[in-house]
N, C-alpha and C positions, 0 to 999 in steps of 0.2 A: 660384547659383540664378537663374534667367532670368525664372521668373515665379512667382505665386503668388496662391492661390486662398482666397475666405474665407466662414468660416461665421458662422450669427449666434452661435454661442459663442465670437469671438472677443473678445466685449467681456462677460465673463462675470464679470471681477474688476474691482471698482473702480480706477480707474488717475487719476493725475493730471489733470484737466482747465487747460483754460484757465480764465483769471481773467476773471468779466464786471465791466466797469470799472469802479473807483469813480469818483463824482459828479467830483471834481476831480481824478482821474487821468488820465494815458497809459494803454491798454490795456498789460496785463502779456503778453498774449500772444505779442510778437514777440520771435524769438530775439535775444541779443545777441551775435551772430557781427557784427559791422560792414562792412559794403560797403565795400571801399578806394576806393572811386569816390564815395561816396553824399555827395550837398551836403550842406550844414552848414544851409543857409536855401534858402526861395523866391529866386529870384533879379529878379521880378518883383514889386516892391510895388505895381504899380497897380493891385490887384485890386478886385476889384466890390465891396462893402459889403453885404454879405449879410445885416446885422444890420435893413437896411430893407427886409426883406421884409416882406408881409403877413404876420399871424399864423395864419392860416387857410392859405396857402401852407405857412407854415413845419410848420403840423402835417403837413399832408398828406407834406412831404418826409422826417418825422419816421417818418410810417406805412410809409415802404417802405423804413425802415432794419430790422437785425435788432436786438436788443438791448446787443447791445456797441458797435456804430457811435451808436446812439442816445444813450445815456450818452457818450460820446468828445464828437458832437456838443456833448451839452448842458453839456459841461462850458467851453466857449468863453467862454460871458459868463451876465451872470445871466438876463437875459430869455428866453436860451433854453433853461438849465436850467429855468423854470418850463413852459415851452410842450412841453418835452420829458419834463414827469411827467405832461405833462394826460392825465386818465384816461382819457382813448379810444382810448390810446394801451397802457394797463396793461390794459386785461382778461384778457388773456391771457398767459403765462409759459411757453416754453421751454428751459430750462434745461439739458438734455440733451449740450450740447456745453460743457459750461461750468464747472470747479471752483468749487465753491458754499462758501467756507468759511465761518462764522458771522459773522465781521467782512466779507464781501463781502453776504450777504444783509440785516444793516444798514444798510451802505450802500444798496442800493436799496427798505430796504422801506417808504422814504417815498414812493416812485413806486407800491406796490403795494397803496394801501390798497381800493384797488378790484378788484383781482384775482378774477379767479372761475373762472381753470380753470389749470394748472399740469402741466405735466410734467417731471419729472426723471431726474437718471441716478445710480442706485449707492447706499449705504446712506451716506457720509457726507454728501452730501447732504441726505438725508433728516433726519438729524441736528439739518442746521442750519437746517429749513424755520421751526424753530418764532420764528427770527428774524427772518420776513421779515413776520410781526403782519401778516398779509391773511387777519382773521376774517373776510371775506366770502366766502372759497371757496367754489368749489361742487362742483368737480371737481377731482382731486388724480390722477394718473397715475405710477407711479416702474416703472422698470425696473431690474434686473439689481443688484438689492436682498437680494440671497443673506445678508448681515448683518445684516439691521437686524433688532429685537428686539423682543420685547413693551412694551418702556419707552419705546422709540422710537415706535411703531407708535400707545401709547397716550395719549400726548402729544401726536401730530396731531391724531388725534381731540379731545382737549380743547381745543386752540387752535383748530380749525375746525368748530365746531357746527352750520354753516350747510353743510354738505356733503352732496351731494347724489349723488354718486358719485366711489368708491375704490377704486381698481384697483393692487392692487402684485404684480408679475411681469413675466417668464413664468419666472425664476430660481426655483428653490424658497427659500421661505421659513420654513426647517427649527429656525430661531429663534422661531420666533413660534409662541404658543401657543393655546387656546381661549381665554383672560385677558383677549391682547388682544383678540378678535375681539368677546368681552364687554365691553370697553372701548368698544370702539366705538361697539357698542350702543348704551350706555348715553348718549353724549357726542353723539352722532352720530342726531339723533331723524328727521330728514328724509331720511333715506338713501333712496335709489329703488335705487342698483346698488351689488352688493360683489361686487369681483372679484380673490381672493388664490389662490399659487397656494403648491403645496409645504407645507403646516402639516403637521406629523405627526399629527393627530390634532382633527379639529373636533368637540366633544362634545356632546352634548343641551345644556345647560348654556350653551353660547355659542350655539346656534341659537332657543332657548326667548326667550333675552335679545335677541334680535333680533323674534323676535317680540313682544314686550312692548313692544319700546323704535320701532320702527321699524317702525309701520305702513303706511308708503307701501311697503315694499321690495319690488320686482316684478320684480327681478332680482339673480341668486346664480350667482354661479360658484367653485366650490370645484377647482381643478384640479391634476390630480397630486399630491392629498393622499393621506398614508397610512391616513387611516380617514376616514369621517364617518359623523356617525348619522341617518341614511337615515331610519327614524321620524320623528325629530324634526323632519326636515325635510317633513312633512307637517302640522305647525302651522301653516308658513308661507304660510296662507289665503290672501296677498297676492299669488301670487309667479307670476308670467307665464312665468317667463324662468330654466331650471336646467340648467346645465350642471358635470357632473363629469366632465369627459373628461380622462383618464389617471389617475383614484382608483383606488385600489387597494383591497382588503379589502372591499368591498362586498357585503352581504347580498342578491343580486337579488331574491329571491323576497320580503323586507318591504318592498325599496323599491318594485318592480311592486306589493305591495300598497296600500302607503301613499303612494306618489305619483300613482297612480288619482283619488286621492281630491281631488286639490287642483282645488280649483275654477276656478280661472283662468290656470290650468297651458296655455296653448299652447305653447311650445316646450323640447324638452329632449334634450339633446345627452350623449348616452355615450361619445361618442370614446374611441378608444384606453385600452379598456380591458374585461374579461373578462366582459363583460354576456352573459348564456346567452340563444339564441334565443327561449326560450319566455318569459322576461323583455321581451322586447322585443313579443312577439307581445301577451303579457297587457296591457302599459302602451296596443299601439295600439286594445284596445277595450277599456280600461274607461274611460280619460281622454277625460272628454265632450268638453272645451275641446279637446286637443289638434290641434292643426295641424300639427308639424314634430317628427319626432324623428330623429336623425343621429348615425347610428352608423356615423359612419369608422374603417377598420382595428381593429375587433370581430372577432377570429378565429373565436371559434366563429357569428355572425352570418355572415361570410363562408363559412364552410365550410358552413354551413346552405343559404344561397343558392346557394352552386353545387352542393349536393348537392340539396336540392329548392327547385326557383324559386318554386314554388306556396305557400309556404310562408307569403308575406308580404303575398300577393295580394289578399286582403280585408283590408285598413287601413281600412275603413269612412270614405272622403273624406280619410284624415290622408294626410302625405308622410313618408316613412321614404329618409332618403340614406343610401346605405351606398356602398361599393365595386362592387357589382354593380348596382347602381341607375346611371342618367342621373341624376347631383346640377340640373343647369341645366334639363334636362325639368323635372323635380321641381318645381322652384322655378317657374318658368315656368305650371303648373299651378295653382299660389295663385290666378296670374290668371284669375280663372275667363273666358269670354266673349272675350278678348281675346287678341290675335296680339303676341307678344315677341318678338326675337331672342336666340337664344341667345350670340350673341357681344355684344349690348351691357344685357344683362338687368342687371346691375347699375346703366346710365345711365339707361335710360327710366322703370324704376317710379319714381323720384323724380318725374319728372310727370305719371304716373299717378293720375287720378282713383276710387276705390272708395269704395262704399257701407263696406266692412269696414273699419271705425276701426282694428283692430288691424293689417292689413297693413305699414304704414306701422313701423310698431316692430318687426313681424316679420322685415322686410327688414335693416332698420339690427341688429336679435340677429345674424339667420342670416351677415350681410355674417363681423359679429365672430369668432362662433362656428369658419365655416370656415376661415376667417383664419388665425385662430391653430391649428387641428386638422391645415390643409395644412403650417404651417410644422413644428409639431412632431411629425409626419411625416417631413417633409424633413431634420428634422435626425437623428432615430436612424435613419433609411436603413434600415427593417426591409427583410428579405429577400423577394422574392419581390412588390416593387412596381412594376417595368419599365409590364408591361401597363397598372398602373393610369393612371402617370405619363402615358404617352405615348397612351391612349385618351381620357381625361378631365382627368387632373389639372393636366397643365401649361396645359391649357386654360382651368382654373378658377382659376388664377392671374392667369392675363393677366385676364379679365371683372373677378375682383375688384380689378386696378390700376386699373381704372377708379371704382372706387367712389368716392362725395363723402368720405368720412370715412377723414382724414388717415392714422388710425392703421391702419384696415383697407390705404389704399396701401401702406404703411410695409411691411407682416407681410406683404402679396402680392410685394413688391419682394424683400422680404429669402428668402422662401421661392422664387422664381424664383431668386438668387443661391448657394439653398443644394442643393435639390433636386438638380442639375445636378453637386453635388462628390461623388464617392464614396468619395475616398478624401483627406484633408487632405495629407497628408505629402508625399506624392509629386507633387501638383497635380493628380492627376487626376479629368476631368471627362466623363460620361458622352456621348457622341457623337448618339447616339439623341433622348438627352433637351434638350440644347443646341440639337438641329436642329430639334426639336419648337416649342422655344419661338422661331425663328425663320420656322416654317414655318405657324404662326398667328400672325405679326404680329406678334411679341414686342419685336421689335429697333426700329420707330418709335414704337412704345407705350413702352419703357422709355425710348428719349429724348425723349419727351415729356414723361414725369414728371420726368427729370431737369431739367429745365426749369424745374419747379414752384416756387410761390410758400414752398412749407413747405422747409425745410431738411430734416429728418428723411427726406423723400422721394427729395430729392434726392439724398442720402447712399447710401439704401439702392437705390436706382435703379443709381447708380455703381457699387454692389457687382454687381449681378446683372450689368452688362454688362460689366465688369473679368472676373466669373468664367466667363462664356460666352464673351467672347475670345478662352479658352483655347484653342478650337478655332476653327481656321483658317478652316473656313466661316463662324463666327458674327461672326469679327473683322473679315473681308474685307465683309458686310454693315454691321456699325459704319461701318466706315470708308467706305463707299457709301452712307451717310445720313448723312455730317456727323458721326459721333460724336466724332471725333479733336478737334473745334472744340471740340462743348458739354463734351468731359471737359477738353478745357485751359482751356475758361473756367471751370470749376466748380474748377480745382484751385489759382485764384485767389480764392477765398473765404474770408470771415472766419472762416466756421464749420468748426472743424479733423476735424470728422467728415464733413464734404461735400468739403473738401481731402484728406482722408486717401484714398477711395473712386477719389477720380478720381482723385489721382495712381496708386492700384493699377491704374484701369485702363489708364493712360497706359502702365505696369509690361507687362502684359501683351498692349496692341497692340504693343507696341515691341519684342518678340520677333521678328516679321513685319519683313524684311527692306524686303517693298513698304510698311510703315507708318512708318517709321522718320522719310523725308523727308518725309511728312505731318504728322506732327508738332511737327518743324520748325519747318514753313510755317506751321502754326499757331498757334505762340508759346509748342510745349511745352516748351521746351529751357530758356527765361527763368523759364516759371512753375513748372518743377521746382527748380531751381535758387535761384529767391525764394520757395520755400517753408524751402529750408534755413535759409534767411536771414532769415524770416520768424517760423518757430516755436520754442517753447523746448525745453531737452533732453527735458525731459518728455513731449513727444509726439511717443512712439517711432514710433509706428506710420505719422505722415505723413513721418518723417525716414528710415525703412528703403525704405517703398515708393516715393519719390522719389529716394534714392538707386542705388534698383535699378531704375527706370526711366531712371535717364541710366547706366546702367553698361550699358544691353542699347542704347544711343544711343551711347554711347560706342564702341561695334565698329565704325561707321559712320564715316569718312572724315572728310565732311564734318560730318556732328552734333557728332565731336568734339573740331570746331576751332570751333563754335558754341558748345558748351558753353565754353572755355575762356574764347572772348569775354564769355560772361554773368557770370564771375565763379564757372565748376562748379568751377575748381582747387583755389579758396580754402575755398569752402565744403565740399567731399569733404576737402579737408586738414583742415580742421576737425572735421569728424565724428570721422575715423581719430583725431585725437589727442584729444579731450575727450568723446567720447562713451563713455558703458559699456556701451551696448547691444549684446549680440554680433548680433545681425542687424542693425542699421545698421552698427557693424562693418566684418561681412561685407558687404554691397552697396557701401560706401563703397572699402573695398579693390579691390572688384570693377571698380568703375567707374575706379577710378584706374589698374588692370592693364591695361584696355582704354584707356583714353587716351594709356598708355605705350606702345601697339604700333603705333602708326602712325607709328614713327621715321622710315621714308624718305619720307615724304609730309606731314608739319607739322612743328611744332617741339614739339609736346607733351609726348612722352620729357623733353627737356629742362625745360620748362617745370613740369615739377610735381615733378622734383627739384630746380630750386632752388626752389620754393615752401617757406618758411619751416618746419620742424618734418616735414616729408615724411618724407622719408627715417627719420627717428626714428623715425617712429609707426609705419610699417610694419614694422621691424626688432621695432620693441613688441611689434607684435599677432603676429607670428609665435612668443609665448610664448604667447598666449592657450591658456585650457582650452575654448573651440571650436573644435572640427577644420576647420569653412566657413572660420572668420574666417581660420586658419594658414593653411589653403589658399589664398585668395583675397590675405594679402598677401605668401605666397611666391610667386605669382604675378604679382604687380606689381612685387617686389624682381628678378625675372627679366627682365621687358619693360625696366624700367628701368634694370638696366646692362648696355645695349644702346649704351645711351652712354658715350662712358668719361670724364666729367667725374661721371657718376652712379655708376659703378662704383666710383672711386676712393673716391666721398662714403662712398655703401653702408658701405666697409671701415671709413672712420672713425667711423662711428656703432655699431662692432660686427655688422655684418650677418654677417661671416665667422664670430663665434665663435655668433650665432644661427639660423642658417642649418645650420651642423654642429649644432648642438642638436638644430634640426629633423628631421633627416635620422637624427640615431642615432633618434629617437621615436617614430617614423613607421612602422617594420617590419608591424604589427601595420593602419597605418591605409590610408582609401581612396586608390587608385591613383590619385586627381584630386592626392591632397595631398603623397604618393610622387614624382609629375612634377614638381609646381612645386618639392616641396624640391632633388631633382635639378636640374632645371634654373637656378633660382635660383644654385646653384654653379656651374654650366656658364657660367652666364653671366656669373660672377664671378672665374673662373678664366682668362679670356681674360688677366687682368694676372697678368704673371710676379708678382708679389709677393703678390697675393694668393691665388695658387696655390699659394708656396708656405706662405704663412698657414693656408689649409686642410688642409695636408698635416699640420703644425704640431698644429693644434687637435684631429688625429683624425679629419678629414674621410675619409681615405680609407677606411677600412672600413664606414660607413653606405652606401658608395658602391658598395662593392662588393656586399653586401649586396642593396642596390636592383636594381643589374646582374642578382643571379641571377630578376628577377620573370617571370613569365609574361608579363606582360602591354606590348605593342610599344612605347607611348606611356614606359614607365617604362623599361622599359631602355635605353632607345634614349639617353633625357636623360643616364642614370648614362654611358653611354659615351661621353658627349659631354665629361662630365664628368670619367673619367677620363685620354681623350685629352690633353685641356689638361692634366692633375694629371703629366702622365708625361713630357711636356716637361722637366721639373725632375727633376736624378738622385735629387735626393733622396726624390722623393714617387715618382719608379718603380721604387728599394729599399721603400718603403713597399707600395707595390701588390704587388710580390714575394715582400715575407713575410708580406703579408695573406692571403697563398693568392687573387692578383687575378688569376695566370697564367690557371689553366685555367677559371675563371668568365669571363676573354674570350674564349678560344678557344670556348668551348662557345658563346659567345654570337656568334662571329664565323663558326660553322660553321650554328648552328640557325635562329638570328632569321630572322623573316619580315620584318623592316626591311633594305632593303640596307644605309640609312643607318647603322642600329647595327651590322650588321656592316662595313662599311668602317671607322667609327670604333673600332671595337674592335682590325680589324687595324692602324690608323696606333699609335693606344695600343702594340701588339707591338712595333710596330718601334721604335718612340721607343726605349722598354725596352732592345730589342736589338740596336741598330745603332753600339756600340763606344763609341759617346761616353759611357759611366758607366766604361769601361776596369778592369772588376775580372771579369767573367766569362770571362774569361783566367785567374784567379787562382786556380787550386783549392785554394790554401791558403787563402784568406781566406771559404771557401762556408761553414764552420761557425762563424766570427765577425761577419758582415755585422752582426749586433743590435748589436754597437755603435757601429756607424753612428747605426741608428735611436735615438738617444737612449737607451740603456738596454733599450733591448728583448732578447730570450734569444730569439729564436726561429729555427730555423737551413733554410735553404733548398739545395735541389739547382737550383745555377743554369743547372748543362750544359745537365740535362732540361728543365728551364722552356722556356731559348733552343730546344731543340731542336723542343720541342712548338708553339712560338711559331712558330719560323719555317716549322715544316710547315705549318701552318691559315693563315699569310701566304700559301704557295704554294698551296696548296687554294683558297683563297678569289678570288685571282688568275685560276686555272685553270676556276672558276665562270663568268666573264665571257669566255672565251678561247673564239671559233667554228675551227675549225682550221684548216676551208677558207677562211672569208675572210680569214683571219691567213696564209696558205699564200698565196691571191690579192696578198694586199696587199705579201706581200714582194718578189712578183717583178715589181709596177708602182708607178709612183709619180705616178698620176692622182689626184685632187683625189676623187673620187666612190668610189675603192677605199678612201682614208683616211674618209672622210666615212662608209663601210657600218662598219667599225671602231669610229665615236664610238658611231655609233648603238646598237650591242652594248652596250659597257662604260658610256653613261651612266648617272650617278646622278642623275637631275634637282633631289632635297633636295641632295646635296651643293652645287649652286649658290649657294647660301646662307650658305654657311660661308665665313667672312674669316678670313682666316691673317695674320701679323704679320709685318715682314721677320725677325724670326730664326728664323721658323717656315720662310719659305720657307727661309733659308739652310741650314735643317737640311735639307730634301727634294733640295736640291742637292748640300751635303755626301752624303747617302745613295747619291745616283748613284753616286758615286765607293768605293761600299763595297764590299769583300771578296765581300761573300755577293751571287750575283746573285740573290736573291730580293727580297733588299733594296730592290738596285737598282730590280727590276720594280715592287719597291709603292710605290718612290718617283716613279717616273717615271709610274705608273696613277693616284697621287693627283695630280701635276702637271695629269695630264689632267683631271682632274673640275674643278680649280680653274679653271682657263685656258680652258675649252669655251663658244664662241662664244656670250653671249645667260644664259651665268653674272650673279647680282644683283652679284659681285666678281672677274669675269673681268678687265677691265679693270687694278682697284687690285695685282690677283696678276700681271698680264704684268710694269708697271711696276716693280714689285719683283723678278723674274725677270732684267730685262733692268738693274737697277742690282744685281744680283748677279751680271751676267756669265755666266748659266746655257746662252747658245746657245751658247755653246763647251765646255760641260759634256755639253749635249744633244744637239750635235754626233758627239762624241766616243761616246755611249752609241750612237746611232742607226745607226754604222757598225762598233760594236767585232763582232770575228768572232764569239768566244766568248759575244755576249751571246745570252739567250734573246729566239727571234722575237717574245715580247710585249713587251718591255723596248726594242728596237728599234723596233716598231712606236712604243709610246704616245711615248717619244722622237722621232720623227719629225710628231707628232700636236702634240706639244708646241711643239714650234716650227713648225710651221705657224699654230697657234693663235696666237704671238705675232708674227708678222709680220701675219697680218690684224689683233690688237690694232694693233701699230704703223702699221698702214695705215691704219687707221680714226682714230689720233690726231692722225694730219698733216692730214688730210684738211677 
C-alpha cells in the first residue's frame, strides 16, 4: 500500500497512549530500539548554567514547553521543579495525546491544583481523572469516550463541583444513562453547558434534575441520543442554547409545541435528523427569542425546500440554515447594518462592536454547533451531498479554520480531512471536492494551522493535508507552499498525535515521484526514521505511517541510500522482527523490498541482509495470517536474493521450505502475493542447491499451478521459476509428472509476455535436450515415480518431448521474418544482421544472468541431435549476448572461456542447419567479438 487516507473514526477505540512524565522521570515515551551510533554523554561539559536564569525567564521558557517537556525539564533540580508547577503554568490540561493512568495523574496532580479547563482522550482516562484532585475545574472536555459509564461519568461530577461546562463526545455514549446525567445535576450546581452525546435515552427525570439543580444552564446539547423528553425539556427556563442534531425518536409536533415556549431560547439546532417541515416552520414563529435555527441535512426540510422555496420565506427576522439556504449569508445577516466578508466572517465579529449582548455567544454556539454538524456529515458521507460539498460546504469549513476557538479549528480541520475520503479502504478521495478545498485557499489556511500554537490543531491540520495529497493536484500545491518542510518539522514532535498526522502526510506526498527529493532535502528521511526510534511499540499508528513513507522513499535511488545512512536498516529490521502489528508489518517489509532493489546502483541489497535478524524475520512474516504482510515480505525475500551471499543466507534460515509454503497457500489469493511467492523462488532457484531443495520440498507443483494464472505478472514469475527448477533432471522428472509439459507449452504458445514465453520454452528444452538420458527408454515410461521418491504416477514421455519440441519450433517460427532471414543469408553486412536482432529481440530478456553451467549447457545444446534444439539454443545465445544486454558482457566472457566460437562456428556454417539456427549463430559471435572489442579497449 503506497498511501493511506484517514478518518476521524480512526481514533474511535481507546488505544495506548504515551506516558506524560513523572516529576523525577525520563519520558517513557521513546521507543527502546537503540541507535548503534547514539553517544552515551554530552561530549561538551562547558555548558551554560542554566540554573542562573532569572525566575521570571525561566517560567516564561516553561510556558512555550507542552506538558511532557515541561515535567522532563522540571525534573532537573529542585528549583525548577517548583518554578515548573507555578500555576500560571497549570491552568490549563491537555491530555489528549497522552496515556493518563491513575499512578501518572498522581504524579502531576500537585502541578494541578489550580487547573480549570481540561481535555482528554478515551474512557480510561477518564477513569483516572478523579486522581488528578483539581476541585477547581471548570471545564472538563473527553473525547472518544464510547466506554465510560454512569459510575465513572458520576464521580466526575462529585470531584468537580466547581464545573462550569462538560462536554463528553462526539463517540456515543451508549453506557451512560439518565442516573448519570441526574448525578450530575445534582453535584454539578453551576453548570452553564452540558454537552453529551449518544445516551440511549435522556428521561423527564434527568432533565427536571437539571432544572432544579442547575440554574445557570443556558446551554444543552443532547446529540445523537436515542430518545429525549422533548416536554421536559421546556422547563428548562434557562436555556439559550439547544441542540439535538442526530436524536432520533423525536416527537416534533410536542417539541414545536413545548420549545415555542422557552423564553430565552435563541438558538436551536435539529441537524441531521427527521424534524417535519411544518415542525420547523411552527418553532420559526412561535419562538419570540429565537434567532438561529439550523437544520442541516433534515431530509424532509430539504425536500420541502426544493419542492416549494416559499415555504420558509416568512421566518419573521429569525435565520433558518439549512442545505438550500447561503449558511454564511445567514449568519452575516445577525449583523444587522454592517458589511462582513463572507470568507473571513468567523475572524472579524470577534471585533465586532453590537448593541446585541447576545451576539457574541451566538457566534461562539453557531461557530460549535456547525462544527461538529459538518464533520458528522462528513463522516457517514450520506448520498446525494457532491452539490452541497462543493457549492458551500467545503467553503464553510475553511471560514470556520479560522475561528478563535481551538476546538471548533480542531472539528473544521478534521472535517476538511474527512469530507474529501469516500471510500477508506481503497484510499479513495474525491477529486472534486480536494480541488474545492484548494480552490478557496484551503492549502495555505491548513498550513497555517499546522503551524499553531495548540497541538490538537496541528494534528488535525496534518490529517486534512496528508489526505488531500492523495491527489496529485492538491500535493503538487502542498509542496509549492512549503508543506513538505512544516510536515517534516511537525513529524519531529513530542506530541505522538501531531507526529503521527504528518508522518501520514509525509506517507502520502511521497508517492509523487517529483516529491520524493523534496523531502529529502528537508530532513524527512532523518525524521521518519527517528521517529521509529523515538516511539514505543505501542504507538502503531506513528510506526506504520513512517514506515510507509520511507518504503514509498525507499523506490528512489538516492532516498534509499539516505535512508540507510540515518540508521532506516536497523530500525525497519526492527520493526519486521518485534513488532505484532500487521500493518507496520506490512510497510516495514515494504520498505525493506524496496531498499533491496537498487542492487546495481548501492550496496543496500547487501546491507540489510546482513543486518542482524533480517533475513529471519522476513522468512517469519511470510507465515503471517495477513495476506499484505506475506505479500510485501515475499517481496523483499525476492529483491534480496538478488545477491547470492543473501540467497545462500535465505536458505539457511528456512526461506525455501517457507517460501514453498507460501506458494502451495496462495492459489486462492491476490495476484500481488502469487508474484512475489513466485518470484521469491525464482530468485532462489538461481543456486543449483537450492533449486534443488525446492524441488525436494514440493516446490514444483504450486508452481506450476501459478504457471496456469491468467494473469502476465504471475506467470510470467512461475516460468522463471520453473526454468531454473528444470536445470536439475531431477526437478524436470518432477515437472513432468506434475503434468508441467502442457501448462508450459500452453504458456509458451498463449502469454502475452514474450518473456514467459521464451522462459517456458528454455524450461522445454532443459527437459528435453538428452541430458536426463531416459526418454530413449520406453521401458522405464511406466516406472519414472520411482525416481520421484515414491511417487506412482506414470507419464508418456514420447508425447511430452514431442509436444515440447513442436511449441519450441512454433515459438521460434513466431520471431522468424523470412524475407529478411532469406536477405540475411545471402549477405554478410553488419546492418542485414543488425535488421535480424532487431526482430528476435527480447529487451526483459536482457536481464537475466545465466551461470557458467548454464551457459555450458546452451553450448552443449548446439551440438544436439534435434535441430530445433539447436535453434532455441543458439536464439537464446542471442537474447543473452545482444549489445547493451544489463549481462551481455558477464555471458560473452563465459561463452568465450567455454570455447563456444568454435561451436558457433561450426553451427553457423553446418549445410543441414535451419537458416534461423545459422543466422542467430552468426549473430552470436559477432556479438562476442564486439564484447571482446570493447574489453580490450
Amino acid at each position: 500500500m503506497s498511501r493511506r487516507v484517514r478518518r476521524r473514526g480512526s481514533y474511535s477505540k481507546d488505544k495506548e497512549r504515551a506516558d506524560v512524565s513523572a516529576p523525577f522521570a525520563e519520558s517513557s515515551d521513546h521507543c527502546e530500539i537503540p541507535r548503534p551510533w547514539a553517544p552515551r554523554g554530552c561530549a561538551d561539559d562547558a555548558a551554560v548554567d542554566w540554573t542562573a536564569l532569572p525566575d521570571d525567564t525561566v517560567v516564561q521558557l516553561f510556558s512555550r514547553l507542552n506538558y511532557r517537556d515541561r515535567a522532563s525539564l522540571g525534573s532537573t533540580c529542585r528549583g525548577w521543579r517548583l518554578l515548573g508547577s507555578s500555576p500560571c503554568l497549570w491552568t490549563s490540561l491537555d491530555l489528549r495525546a497522552h496515556r493518563c493512568e491513575p499512578d501518572t495523574m498522581g504524579a502531576i496532580a500537585g502541578r494541578c491544583v489550580h487547573l480549570r479547563r481540561l481535555r482528554f482522550h478515551g474512557s480510561k482516562t477518564a477513569s483516572a481523572l478523579i486522581n488528578l484532585q483539581a476541585r477547581g475545574l471548570q471545564e472538563i472536555a473527553g473525547d472518544y469516550c464510547g466506554e465510560i459509564t454512569d459510575a465513572t461519568l458520576s464521580v466526575i461530577a462529585a470531584r468537580h463541583e466547581a464545573l462550569e461546562s462538560l462536554q463528553i463526545g462526539p463517540d456515543p455514549c451508549v453506557r451512560v444513562t439518565s442516573d448519570a446525567v441526574r448525578h450530575v445535576a445534582m453535584c454539578c450546581t453551576r453548570l452553564k453547558r452540558l454537552r453529551l452525546s449518544g445516551i440511549r435515552d435522556v428521561n423527564g427525570e434527568a432533565i427536571n434534575a437539571l432544572v432544579r439543580h442547575c440554574p445557570q444552564l443556558s446551554e444543552i446539547a443532547f446529540l445523537d441520543c436515542g430518545k429525549v423528553d422533548e416536554a421536559a425539556l421546556e422547563n428548562v427556563v434557562s436555556l439559550r442554547f439547544l441542540s439535538i442534531a442526530g436524536s432520533r425518536n423525536i416527537q416534533w409536533a410536542t417539541a414545536a409545541s413545548s420549545w415555542g415556549n422557552l423564553p430565552n431560547l435563541v438558538g436551536l439546532d435539529v441537524s441531521r435528523t427527521d424534524v417535519s417541515a411544518n415542525a420547523v416552520s411552527r418553532l420559526l414563529s412561535t419562538s419570540k427569542n429565537l434567532k438561529v435555527l439550523c437544520a442541516l441535512n433534515c431530509s424532509a426540510v430539504d425536500e420541502e425546500g426544493s419542492r416549494n422555496p416559499s415555504t420558509f420565506i416568512n421566518t419573521k427576522g429569525k435565520i433558518l440554515l439549512t442545505q438550500f439556504t447561503d449558511v454564511l449569508r445567514g449568519i452575516i445577516s445577525l449583523f444587522k447594518g454592517s458589511v462582513l466578508n463572507e470568507q473571513t466572517i468567523f475572524v472579524q465579529w470577534i471585533n465586532f462592536q453590537n448593541e446585541d449582548k447576545n451576539l457574541n455567544d451566538i457566534m461562539i454556539w453557531l461557530e460549535w454547533i456547525l462544527s461538529h454538524s459538518l464533520l458528522r456529515i462528513a463522516e457517514s458521507n450520506p448520498h446525494g451531498m457532491d452539490d452541497f460539498w462543493l457549492r458551500q460546504g467545503a467553503s464553510m469549513l475553511l471560514r470556520l479554520a479560522k475561528s478563535s476557538q481551538e476546538d471548533v479549528q480542531e472539528r473544521a480541520a478534521t472535517g476538511l480531512a474527512t469530507f474529501v475520503v469516500t471510500e477508506d479502504e481503497n484510499t479513495a478521495v474525491e477529486p472534486a471536492r480536494a480541488e474545492a478545498v484548494m480552490q478557496n485557499g484551503g492549502i495555505p489556511l491548513l498550513l497555517e494551522l499546522a503551524r499553531s500554537c495548540w497541538e490538537g490543531v496541528q494534528s488535525e491540520s496534518a490529517k486534512a493535508i496528508a489526505n488531500l495529497s492523495v491527489n496529485s493536484k492538491v500535493a503538487k500545491a502542498v509542496a509549492d507552499e512549503g508543506g513538505i518542510g512544516i510536515l517534516a518539522n511537525l513529524a519531529k514532535s513530542s506530541n505522538r498525535l501531531v507526529a503521527e498526522e504528518a508522518a501520514g502526510g509525509l506517507w502520502n506526498l511521497s508517492v509523487g515521484e517529483e516529491h520524493k527529493a523534496a523531502i529529502a532535502e528537508a530532513g524527512g528521511v532523518k525524521a521518519l526514521v527517528d521517529l521509529i526510534f523515538k516511539w514505543q511499540s505501542g504507538a502503531d499508528g506513528v510506526l506504520e505511517r513512517a514506515a510507509g513513507a520511507l518504503a514509498n522513499l525507499a523506490a528512489d535511488d538516492k532516498c534509499s541510500v539516505e535512508i540507510a545512512v540515518a540508521g532506516g536498516v536497523c530500525a525497519l529490521v526492527t520493526l519486521a522482527k518485534s513488532c505484532k502489528v500487521e500493518g507496520v508489518q506490512e510497510q516495514a517489509a515494504r520498505a525493506l523490498a524496496n531498499l533491496a532493489a537498487h542492487g546495481d546502483s548501492n550496496s543496500n541489497n547487501a546491507t540489510v541482509g546482513q543486518e542482524a535478524g533480517a533475513l529471519e524475520a522476513l522468512v517469519q512474516l511470510t507465515y503471517s495470517q495477513n495476506e499484505g504482510v506475506r505479500q510485501e515480505a515475499a517481496g523483499a525475500l525476492w529483491n534480496l536474493s538478488f545477491d547470492d551471499r543473501n540467497r545462500e543466507a535465505i536458505a539457511l534460515v528456512g526461506g525455501v521450505e517457507a517460501l514453498v509454503a507460501l506458494a502451495h497457500s496462495c492459489s486462492n489469493a491476490s495476484q500481488g502475493l502469487q508474484e512475489r511467492a513466485a518470484g521469491a523462488l525464482w530468485g532462489l532457484s538461481v543456486s543449483e542447491a537450492n533449486s534443488i531443495a525446492i524441488g525436494r520440498e514440493g516446490g514444483v507443483a504450486p508452481l506450476i499451478a501459478l504457471a496456469r494464472s491468467d494473469t502476465e505478472d504471475v506467470h510470467e514469475t512461475a516460468a522463471g521459476a520453473l526454468w531454473n527448477l528444470a536445470f536439475n533432471s531431477s526437478n524436470a522428472l518432477r515437472i513432468i509428472e506434475e503434468g508441467g509439459v502442457p501448462v508450459l507449452v500452453q504458456l509458451c504458445s498463449s502469454s502475452v509476455s514474450k518473456m514467459a514465453r521464451f522462459m517456458a520454452a528454455l524450461a522445454l528444452a532443459y527437459m528435453f535436450d538428452g541430458s536426463l538420458n531416459w526418454f530413449h527408454r520406453m521401458d522405464e515410461v511406466a516406472l519414472v515415480g520411482s525416481l520421484l521418491e515414491g511417487s506412482s504416477k506414470s507419464v508418456n514421455f514420447d508425447g511430452a518431448r514431442r509436444m515440447a519440441l513442436k511449441q519450441i519450433e512454433d515459438f521460434l517460427l513466431s520471431f522468424s521474418d523470412p524475407h529478411i532471414f532469406s536477405v540475411t543469408a545471402t549477405s554478410s553486412a553488419p546492418a542485414t544482421l543488425a535488421q535480424v536482432v532487431e526482430a528476435v529481440q527480447i529487451q526483459e530478456a536482457g536481464h537475466l544472468r545465466c551461470s557458467a553451467a548454464e551457459i555450458g549447457r546452451y553450448v552443449a545444446m548446439l551440438r544436439n541431435p534435434s535441430s530445433i534444439l539447436r535453434a532455441c539454443a543458439a536464439f537464446a545465445l542471442v537474447q543473452f549476448t545482444i549489445h547493451g544486454g544489463r549481462h551481455a558482457m558477464h555471458h560473452a566472457g563465459l561463452l568465450q572461456k567455454a570455447g563456444a566460437s568454435r561451436v558457433l562456428r561450426a553451427s553457423a556454417a553446418a549445410a543441414t542447419a535451419p537458416i534461423e539456427a545459422k543466422m542467430y549463430a552468426r549473430i552470436v559471435l559477432r556479438n562476442l567479438e564486439h564484447h571482446q572489442s570493447a574489453a580490450s579497449t
